[in-house]
VOLUM-478145 format. One record per residue: residue number from 1; residue in three letters; x, y, z of N, C-alpha, C in turn. Coordinates in Angstrom, 2 decimals, padded with zeros to 5 digits, m for minus. Example, Ala and Ser with C-alpha at 12.3 -4.5 7.8 and 13.67 -1.06 7.14 Angstrom:
<atoms>
+-----+---------+---------+---------+---------+---------+---------+---------+---------+---------+---------+
: num : residuo :    n.xx :    n.yy :    n.zz :   ca.xx :   ca.yy :   ca.zz :    c.xx :    c.yy :    c.zz :
+-----+---------+---------+---------+---------+---------+---------+---------+---------+---------+---------+
:   1 :     ALA :  013.19 : m005.69 :  007.80 :  012.30 : m004.50 :  007.80 :  013.20 : m003.30 :  007.80 :
:   2 :     SER :  012.85 : m002.25 :  007.08 :  013.67 : m001.06 :  007.14 :  012.90 :  000.03 :  007.87 :
+-----+---------+---------+---------+---------+---------+---------+---------+---------+---------+---------+
</atoms>
This chain:
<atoms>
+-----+---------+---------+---------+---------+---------+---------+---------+---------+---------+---------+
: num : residuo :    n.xx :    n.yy :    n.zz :   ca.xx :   ca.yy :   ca.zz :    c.xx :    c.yy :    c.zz :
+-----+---------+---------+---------+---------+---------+---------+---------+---------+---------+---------+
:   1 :     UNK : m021.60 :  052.58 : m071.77 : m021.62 :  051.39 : m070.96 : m020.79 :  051.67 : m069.71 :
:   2 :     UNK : m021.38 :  050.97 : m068.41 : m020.48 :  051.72 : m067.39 : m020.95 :  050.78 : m066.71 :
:   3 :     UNK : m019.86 :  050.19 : m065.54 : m020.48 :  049.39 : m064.65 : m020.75 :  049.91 : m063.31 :
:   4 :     UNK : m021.56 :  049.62 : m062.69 : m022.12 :  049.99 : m061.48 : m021.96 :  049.03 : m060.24 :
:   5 :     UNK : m021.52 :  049.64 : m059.23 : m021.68 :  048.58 : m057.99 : m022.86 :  049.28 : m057.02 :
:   6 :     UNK : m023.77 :  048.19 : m056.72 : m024.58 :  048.70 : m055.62 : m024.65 :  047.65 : m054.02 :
:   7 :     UNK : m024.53 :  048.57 : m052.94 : m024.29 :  048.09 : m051.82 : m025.77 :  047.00 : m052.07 :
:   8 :     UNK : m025.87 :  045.93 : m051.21 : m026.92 :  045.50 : m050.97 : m027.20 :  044.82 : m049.63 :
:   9 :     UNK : m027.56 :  045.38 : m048.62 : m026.62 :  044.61 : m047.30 : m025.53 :  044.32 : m047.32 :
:  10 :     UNK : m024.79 :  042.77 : m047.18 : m023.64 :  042.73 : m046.51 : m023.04 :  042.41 : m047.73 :
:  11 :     UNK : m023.79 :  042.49 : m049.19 : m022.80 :  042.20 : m050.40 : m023.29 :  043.38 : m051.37 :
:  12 :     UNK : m022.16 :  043.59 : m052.17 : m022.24 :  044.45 : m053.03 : m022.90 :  044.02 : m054.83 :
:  13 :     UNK : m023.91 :  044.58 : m055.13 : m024.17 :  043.56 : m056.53 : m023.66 :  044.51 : m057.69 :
:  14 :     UNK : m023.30 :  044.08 : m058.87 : m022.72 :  044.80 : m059.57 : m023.34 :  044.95 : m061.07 :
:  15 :     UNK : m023.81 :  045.54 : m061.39 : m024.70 :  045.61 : m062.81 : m023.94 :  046.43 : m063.82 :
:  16 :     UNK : m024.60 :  046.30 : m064.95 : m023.84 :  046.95 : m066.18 : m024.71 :  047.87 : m066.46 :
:  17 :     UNK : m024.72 :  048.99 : m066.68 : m025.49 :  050.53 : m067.34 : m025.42 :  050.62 : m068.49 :
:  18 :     UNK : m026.64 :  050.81 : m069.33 : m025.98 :  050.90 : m070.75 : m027.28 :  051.96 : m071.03 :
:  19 :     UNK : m026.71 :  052.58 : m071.91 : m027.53 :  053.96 : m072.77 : m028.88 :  053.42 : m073.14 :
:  20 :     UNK : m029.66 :  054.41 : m073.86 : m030.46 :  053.58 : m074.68 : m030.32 :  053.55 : m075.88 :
:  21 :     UNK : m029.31 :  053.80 : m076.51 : m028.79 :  053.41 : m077.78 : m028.08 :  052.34 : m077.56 :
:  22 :     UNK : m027.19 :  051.82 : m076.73 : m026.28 :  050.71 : m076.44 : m027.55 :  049.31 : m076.58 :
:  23 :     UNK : m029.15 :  049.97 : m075.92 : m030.29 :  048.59 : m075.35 : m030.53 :  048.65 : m077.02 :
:  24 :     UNK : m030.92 :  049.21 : m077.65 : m031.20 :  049.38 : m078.96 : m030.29 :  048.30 : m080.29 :
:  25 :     UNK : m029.73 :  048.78 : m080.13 : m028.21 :  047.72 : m080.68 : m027.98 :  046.65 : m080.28 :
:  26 :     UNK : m028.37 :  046.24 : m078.77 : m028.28 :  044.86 : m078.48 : m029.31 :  044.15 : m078.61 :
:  27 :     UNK : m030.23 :  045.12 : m078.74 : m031.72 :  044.16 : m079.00 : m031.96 :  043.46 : m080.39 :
:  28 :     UNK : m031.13 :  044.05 : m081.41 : m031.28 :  043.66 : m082.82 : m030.54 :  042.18 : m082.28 :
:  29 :     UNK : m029.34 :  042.01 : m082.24 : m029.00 :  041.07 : m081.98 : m029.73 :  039.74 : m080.81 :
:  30 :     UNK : m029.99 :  040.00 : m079.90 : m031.01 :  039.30 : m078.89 : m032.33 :  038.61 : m079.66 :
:  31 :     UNK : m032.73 :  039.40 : m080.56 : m034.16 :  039.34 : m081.07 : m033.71 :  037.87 : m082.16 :
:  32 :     UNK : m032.29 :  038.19 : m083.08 : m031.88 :  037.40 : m083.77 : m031.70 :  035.90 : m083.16 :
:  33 :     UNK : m030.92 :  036.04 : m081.86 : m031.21 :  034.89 : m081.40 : m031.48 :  034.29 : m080.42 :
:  34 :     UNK : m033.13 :  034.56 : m080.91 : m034.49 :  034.07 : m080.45 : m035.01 :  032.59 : m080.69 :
:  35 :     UNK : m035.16 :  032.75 : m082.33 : m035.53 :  031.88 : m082.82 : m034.82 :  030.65 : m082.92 :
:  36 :     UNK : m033.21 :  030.26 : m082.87 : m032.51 :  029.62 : m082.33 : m032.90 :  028.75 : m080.74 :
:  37 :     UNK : m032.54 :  029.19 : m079.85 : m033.02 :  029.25 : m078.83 : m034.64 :  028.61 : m078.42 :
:  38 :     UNK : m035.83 :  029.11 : m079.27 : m037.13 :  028.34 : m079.31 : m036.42 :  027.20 : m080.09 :
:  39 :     UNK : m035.81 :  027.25 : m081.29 : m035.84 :  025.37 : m082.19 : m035.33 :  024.50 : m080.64 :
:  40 :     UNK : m034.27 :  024.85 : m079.92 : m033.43 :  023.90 : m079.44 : m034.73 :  023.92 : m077.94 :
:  41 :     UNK : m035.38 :  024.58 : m077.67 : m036.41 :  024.46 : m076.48 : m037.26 :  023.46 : m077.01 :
:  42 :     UNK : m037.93 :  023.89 : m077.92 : m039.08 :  023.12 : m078.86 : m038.37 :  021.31 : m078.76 :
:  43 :     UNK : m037.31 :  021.43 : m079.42 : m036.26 :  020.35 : m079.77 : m036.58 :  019.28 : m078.07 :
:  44 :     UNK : m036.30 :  019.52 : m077.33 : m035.99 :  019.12 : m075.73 : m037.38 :  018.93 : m075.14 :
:  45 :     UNK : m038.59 :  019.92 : m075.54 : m039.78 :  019.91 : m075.16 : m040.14 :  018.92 : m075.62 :
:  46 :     UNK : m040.46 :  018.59 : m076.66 : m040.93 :  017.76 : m077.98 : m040.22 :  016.24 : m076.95 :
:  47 :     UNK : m039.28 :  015.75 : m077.24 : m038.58 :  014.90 : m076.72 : m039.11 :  014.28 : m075.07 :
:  48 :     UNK : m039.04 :  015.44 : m074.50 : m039.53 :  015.02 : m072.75 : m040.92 :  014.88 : m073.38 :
:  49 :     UNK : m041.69 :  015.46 : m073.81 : m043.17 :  015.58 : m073.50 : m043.10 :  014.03 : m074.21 :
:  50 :     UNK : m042.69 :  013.48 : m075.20 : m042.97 :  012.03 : m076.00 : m042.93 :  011.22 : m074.92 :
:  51 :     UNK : m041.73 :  011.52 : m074.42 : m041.42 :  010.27 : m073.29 : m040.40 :  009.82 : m073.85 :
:  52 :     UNK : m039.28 :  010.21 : m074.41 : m037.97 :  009.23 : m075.05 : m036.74 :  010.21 : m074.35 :
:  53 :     UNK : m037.14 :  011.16 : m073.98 : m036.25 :  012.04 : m073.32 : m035.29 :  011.86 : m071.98 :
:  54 :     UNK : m033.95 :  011.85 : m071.93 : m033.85 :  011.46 : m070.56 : m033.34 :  012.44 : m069.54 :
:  55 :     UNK : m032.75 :  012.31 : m068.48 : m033.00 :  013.30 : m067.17 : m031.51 :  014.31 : m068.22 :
:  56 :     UNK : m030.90 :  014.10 : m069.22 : m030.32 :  014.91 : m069.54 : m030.66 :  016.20 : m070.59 :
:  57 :     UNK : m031.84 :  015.51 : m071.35 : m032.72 :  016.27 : m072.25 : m033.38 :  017.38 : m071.07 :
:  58 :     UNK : m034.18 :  016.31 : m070.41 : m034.51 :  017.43 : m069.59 : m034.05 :  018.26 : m068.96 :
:  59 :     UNK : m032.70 :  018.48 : m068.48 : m032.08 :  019.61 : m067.69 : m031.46 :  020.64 : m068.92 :
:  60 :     UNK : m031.57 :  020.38 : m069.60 : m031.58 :  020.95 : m071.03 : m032.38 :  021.78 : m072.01 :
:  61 :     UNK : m033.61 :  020.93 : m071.70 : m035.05 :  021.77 : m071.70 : m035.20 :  023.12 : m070.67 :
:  62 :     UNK : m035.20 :  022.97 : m069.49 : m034.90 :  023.65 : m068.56 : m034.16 :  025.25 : m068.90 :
:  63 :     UNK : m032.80 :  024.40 : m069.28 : m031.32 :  025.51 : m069.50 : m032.47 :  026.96 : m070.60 :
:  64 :     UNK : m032.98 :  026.02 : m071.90 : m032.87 :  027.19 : m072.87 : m034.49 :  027.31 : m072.53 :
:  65 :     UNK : m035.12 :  026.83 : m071.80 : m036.40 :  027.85 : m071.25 : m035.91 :  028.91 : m070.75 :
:  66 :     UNK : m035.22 :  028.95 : m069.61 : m034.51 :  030.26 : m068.69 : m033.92 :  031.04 : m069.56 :
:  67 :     UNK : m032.94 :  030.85 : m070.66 : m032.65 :  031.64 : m071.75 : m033.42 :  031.98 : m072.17 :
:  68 :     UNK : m034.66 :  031.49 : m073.04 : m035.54 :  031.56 : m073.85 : m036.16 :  033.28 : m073.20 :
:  69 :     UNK : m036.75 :  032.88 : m071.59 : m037.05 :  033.77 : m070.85 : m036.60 :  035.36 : m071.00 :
:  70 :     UNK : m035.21 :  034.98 : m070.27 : m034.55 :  036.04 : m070.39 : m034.59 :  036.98 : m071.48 :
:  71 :     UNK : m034.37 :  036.15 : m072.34 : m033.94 :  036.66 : m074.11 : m035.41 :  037.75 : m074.33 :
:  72 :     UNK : m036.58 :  037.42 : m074.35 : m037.59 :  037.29 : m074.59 : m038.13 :  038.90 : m073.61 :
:  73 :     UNK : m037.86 :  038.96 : m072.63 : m037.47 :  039.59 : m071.34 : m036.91 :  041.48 : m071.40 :
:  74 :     UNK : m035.67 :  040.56 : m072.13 : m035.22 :  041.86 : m072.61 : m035.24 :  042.28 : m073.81 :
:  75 :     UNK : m035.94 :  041.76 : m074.96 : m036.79 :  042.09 : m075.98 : m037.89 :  043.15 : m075.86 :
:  76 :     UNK : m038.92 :  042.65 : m075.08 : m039.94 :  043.04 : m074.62 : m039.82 :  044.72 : m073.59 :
:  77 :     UNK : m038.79 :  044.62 : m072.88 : m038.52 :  046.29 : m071.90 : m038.11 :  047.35 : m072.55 :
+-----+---------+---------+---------+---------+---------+---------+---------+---------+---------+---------+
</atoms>
């Protein structure tokens, strides 16, 4: 694991490097919580789509879609 800085124009972005044994090892875990992550999406979806949901469900729904994404994301590479 090693962190990296890369120039990017006038800011520098900074990423983490990891082996492919390090992606391997984190993926067991990631993959685990997946299914977490869909209940509480499902959970918020379910809710807005009824119509009983309010503007807080929904920014909520939102949150663990983008997780959901991600998660899903780096499962998949």
């Amino acid at each position: 694991m090693k962190w990296v800085r890369e120039p990017d124009g006038f800011y520098t972005e900074t990423l983490l490097g990891l082996s492919i044994d390090e992606v391997k090892t984190l993926q067991v875990y990631v993959k685990r919580a997946i299914p977490g992550v869909q209940r509480l999406y499902d959970k918020y979806r379910d809710l807005h789509e009824s119509g009983y949901g309010t503007e807080r469900h929904a920014d909520l729904m939102f949150k663990y879609e983008e997780i959901l994404g991600t998660l899903k994301g780096f499962v998949n590479q």
